[in-house]
N, C-alpha and C positions, 0 to 999 in steps of 0.2 A: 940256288935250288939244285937237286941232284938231277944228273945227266943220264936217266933208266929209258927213258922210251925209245925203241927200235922204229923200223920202217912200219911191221906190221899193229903196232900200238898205235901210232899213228893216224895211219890208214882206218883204223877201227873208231879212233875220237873221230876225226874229220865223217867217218859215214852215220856217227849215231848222234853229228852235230846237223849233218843234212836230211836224214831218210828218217823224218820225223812226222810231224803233224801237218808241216807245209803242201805234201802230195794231197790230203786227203780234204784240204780248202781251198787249194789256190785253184785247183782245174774247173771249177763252176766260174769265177768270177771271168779266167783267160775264156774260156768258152764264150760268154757272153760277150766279149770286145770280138773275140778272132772267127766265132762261129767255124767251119770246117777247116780253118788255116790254124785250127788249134795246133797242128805237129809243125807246121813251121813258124810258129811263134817257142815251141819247145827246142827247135833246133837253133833257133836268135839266142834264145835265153842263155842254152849250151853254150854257143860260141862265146859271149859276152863272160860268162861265168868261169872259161877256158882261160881267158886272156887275165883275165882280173888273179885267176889262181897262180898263172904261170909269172905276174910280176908280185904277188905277193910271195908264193914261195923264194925269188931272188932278191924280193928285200927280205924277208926273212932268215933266207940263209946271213945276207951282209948284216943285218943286225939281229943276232940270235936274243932279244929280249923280250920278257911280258911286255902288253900294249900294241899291238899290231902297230895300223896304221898312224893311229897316235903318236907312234916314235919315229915311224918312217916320215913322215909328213914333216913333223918336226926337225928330224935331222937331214932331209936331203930338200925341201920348200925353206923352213922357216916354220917359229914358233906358231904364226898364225893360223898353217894350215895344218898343224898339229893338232892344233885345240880344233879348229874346225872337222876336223875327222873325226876325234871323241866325242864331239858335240854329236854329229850329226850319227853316229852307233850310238850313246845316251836313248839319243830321241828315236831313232829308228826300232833298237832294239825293244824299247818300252812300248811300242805299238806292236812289235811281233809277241810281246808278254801278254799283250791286249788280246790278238788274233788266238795264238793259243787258249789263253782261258776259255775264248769262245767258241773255238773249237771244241774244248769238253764240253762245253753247252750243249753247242744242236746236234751231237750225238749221241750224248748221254740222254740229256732231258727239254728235247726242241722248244716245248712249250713256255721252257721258263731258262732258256740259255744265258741270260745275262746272269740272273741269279745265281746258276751253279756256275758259271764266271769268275764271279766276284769272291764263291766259297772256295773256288781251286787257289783263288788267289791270295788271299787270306791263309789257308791252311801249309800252302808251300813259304809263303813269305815267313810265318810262323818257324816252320823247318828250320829255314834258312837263318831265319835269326839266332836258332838251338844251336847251329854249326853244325850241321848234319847234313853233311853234302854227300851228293850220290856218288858212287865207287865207279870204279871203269869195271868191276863185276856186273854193277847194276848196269854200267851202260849197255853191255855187250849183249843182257838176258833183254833191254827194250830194245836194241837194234835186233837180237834174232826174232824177237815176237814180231816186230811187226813186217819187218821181211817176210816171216811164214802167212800174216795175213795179208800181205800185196801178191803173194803168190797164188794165193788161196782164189784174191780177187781176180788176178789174171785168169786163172786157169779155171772158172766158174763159166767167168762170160766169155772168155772167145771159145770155150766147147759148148756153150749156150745156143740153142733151136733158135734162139733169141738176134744172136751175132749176125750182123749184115754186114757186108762187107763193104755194101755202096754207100754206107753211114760214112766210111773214109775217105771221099772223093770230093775234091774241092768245087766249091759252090761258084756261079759268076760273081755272086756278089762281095766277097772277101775284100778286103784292100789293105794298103800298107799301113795305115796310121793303125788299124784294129791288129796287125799279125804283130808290130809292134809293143803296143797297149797291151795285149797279150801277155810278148816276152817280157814287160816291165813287172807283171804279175806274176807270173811266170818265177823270174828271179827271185821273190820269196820264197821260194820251196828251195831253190840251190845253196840260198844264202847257210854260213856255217864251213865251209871248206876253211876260212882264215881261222877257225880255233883252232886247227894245228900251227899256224903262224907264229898264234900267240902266245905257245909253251915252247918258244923259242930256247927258252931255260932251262926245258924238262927234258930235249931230246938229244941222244947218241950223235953226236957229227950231224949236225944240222944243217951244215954245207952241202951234204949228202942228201939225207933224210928227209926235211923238209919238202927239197922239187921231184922228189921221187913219191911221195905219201899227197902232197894235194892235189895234182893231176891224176893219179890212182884210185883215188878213192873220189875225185870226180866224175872220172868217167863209171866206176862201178852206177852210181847214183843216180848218172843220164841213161843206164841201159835198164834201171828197173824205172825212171818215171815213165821211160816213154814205153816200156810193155804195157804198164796200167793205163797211160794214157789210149794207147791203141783198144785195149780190152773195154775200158769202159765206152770210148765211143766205138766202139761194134755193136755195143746192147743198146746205148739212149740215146746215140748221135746228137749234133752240137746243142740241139734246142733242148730237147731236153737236159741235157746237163748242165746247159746255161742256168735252169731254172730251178737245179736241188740245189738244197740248203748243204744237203750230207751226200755228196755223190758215190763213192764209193760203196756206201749203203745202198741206193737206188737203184747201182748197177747190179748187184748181188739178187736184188728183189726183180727187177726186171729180167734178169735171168732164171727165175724162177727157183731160185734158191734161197728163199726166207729163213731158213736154219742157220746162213752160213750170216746172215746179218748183224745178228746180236753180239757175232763175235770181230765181225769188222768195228760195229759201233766199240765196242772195250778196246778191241784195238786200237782204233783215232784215240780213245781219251789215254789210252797208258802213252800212246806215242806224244801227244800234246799235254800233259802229263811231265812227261819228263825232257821236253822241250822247255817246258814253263820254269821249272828247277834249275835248268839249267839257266836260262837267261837270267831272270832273278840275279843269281848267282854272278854272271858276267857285265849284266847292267848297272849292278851294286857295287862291284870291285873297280869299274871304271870309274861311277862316279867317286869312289874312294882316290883314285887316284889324280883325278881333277881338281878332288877338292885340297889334297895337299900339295897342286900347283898354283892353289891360291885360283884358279879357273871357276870353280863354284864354293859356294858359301864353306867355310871352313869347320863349320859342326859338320858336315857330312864325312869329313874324315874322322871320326872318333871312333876308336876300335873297343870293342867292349874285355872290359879285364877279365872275365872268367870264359867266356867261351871266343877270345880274337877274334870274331867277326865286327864288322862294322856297321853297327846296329843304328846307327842315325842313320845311312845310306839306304840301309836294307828299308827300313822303316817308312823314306821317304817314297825309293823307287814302289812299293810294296802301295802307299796309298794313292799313286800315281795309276800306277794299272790297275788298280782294283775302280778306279772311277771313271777310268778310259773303261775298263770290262762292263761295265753298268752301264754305262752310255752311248759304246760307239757301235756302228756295223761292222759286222766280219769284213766284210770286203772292202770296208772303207779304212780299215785300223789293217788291212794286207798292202793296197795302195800307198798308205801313209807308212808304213815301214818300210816297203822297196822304195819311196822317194831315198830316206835317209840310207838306207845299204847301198844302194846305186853311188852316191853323192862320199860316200867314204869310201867305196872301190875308184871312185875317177882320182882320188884325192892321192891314192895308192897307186894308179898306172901312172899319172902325173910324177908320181917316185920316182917308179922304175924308169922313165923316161931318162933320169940325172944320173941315171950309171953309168960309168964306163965300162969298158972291156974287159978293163982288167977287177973288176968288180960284177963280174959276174952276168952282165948287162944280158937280158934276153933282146931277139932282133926286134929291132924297133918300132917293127910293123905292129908286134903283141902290145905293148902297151898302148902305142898310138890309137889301136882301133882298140882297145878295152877302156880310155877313158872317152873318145868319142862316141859308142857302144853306151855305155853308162849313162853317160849326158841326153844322147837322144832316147832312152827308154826311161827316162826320170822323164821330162820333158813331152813323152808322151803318153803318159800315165793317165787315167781317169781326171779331167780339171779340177775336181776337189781337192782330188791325193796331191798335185802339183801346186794347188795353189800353197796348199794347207800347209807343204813341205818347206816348199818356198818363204812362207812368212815365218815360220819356228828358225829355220836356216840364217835369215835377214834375224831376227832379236838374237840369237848366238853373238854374229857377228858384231851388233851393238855392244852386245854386253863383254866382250876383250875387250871393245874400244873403248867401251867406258869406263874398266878398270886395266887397262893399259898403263894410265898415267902415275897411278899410286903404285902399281909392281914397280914402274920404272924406277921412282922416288924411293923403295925399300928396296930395289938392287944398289943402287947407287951408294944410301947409305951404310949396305954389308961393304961394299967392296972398300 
């Protein structure tokens, strides 16, 4: 692949991979665990999200290839946590395909969100399958849109008659398992800084670029979540916004700006929108690339002859969320993908852990407490999300082991 993206390209993938539809669902469900500890469950999230970026951008520098953690796992673990790391982005990310469809739902059309779910879903998989992928033009007009309406949101409710300030004052009751549960929710809106990892191929001196562009365009991300986080709880405070569906709208409407709603609601769905295009898109190219590790069924690598996409993949990932989209809860298909994102970031600070000095190694503090970070906000995740994560995680792992034995037997007889 050619070597065109600068620092500032970068920076612009990585923010219109993060500052997506994840703001505008994840703060009802954190609210409901964290109630008034919602900004220190935002500022866990930040840390965990810091350390995860800082050793993914150092394995990325050391291995400038597509696949993120997938290759890192692989070449600095072992095959097995290689495949484990793809596994668990597969799985994770086809539940964030789940949560966005559903996100165009209950803001588009509440009354029947699974519905208009399942047609976002359908319609982009269809795209997807033409080979019509979106441009870094198109990213750049969704990332300024919807920055203009998180600004719009900010700047509505904190000059709101409405805005109390005492709405941001910590409650007795808070506690650590909830500020926690929080930050494990939390982490779905952050997740998306490693797509810059993953055009490892695409960018200018990547030794350079890469630890300069995912920490930049991280921090940009933590400074707009947590203005709307503050802004929206100044107007509904924790309870209430535990309890919208669509909070961002809510806050707009409780500020007594009903004009300005209809155009947050188009906003969430252009933003979840072109979240859902994108994933598609990266959940499809990975199972492509599993499948011609022999890791999943080998029709999934078939690339199609007139348009090169990989249309059994597209096809399968495409009827996977479109029935998670029908089925699942928002908040329960948000839990169930930060299981899997958390669970391929520990996989990834467990990396950076095997470097040395002269490889770039960050201090050892960053990834130690970015995989221990991971672990305990998987871990304290809603018991559904953990279980649920937990048992797809366990059948992965069977299933190397159970075709372990025949890879062995067709390495054997190449070699």
């Amino acid at each position: 692949m050619r070597r065109r993206l600068g620092v500032g390209d970068a920076v612009m993938i990585g923010l219109g991979a993060m500052i997506g539809a994840g703001i505008f669902a994840a703060l009802a469900p954190a609210a409901k665990a964290a109630g008034s500890g919602l900004l220190l469950s935002l500022a866990a999230a930040a840390v965990v999200a810091y350390c995860n970026a800082t050793s993914s951008a150092r394995l990325a520098a050391r291995y400038p290839e597509s696949g993120g953690t997938y290759i890192y796992g692989r070449e600095r673990l072992g095959a097995f946590w290689g495949y484990l790391a793809g596994w668990s982005f597969v799985v994770g990310k086809t539940a964030s395909c789940a949560a966005m469809a559903l996100t165009v739902g209950v803001y588009v059309w509440p009354g029947h969100a699974h519905a208009v779910a399942v047609a976002a879903v359908v319609a982009l998989t269809t795209v997807n399958y033409l080979g019509v992928q979106k441009s870094a033009l198109l990213t750049r007009v969704i990332v300024a849109s919807v920055l203009a309406v998180l600004a719009a949101v900010v700047i509505a409710a904190a000059t709101s008659a409405e805005a109390n300030p005492q709405r941001l004052e910590l409650d007795a009751d808070i506690t650590v398992v909830g500020i926690l549960q929080a930050a494990g929710l939390l982490f779905f809106a952050f997740a998306g800084y490693a797509r810059i990892a993953t055009l490892g191929e695409e960018v200018r001196d990547p030794a350079r670029t890469i630890p300069r562009a995912i920490p930049l365009a991280l921090a940009i991300t933590l400074v707009v979540y947590a203005a709307v986080a503050v802004a929206v709880l100044l107007v509904l405070g924790p309870q209430r916004l535990a309890e919208s569906t669509a909070p961002l709208s809510a806050a707009v409407q409780a500020a007594g700006i009903d004009w300005l709603s209809p155009i947050v609601r188009a906003g969430a769905a252009v933003a979840a929108l072109g979240s859902l295009l994108a994933l598609i898109l990266g959940v499809s190219r990975t199972t492509l690339a599993m499948a011609r590790d022999h890791h999943l069924p080998s029709t999934l690598a078939a690339v199609h002859p007139r348009t090169a996409v990989p249309h059994h993949a597209e096809i399968a990932v495409g009827a996977v969320v479109a029935v998670a989209a029908a089925t699942a809860d928002l908040r329960a298909a948000i839990g169930f993908s930060a299981f899997g994102v958390l669970l391929y970031y520990a996989i990834a600070n467990a990396a950076a852990l095997t470097l040395r000095a002269d490889e770039g190694r960050p201090l050892r503090v960053i990834p130690a407490l970015g995989l221990i970070g991971c672990l305990v906000l998987a871990c304290t995740l809603p018991a559904e999300a953990a279980l649920a994560g937990a048992a797809v995680t366990a059948v992965g792992a069977i299933v190397y082991l159970l075709r372990r034995r025949p890879l062995s037997g067709r390495s054997g007889a190449r070699s």
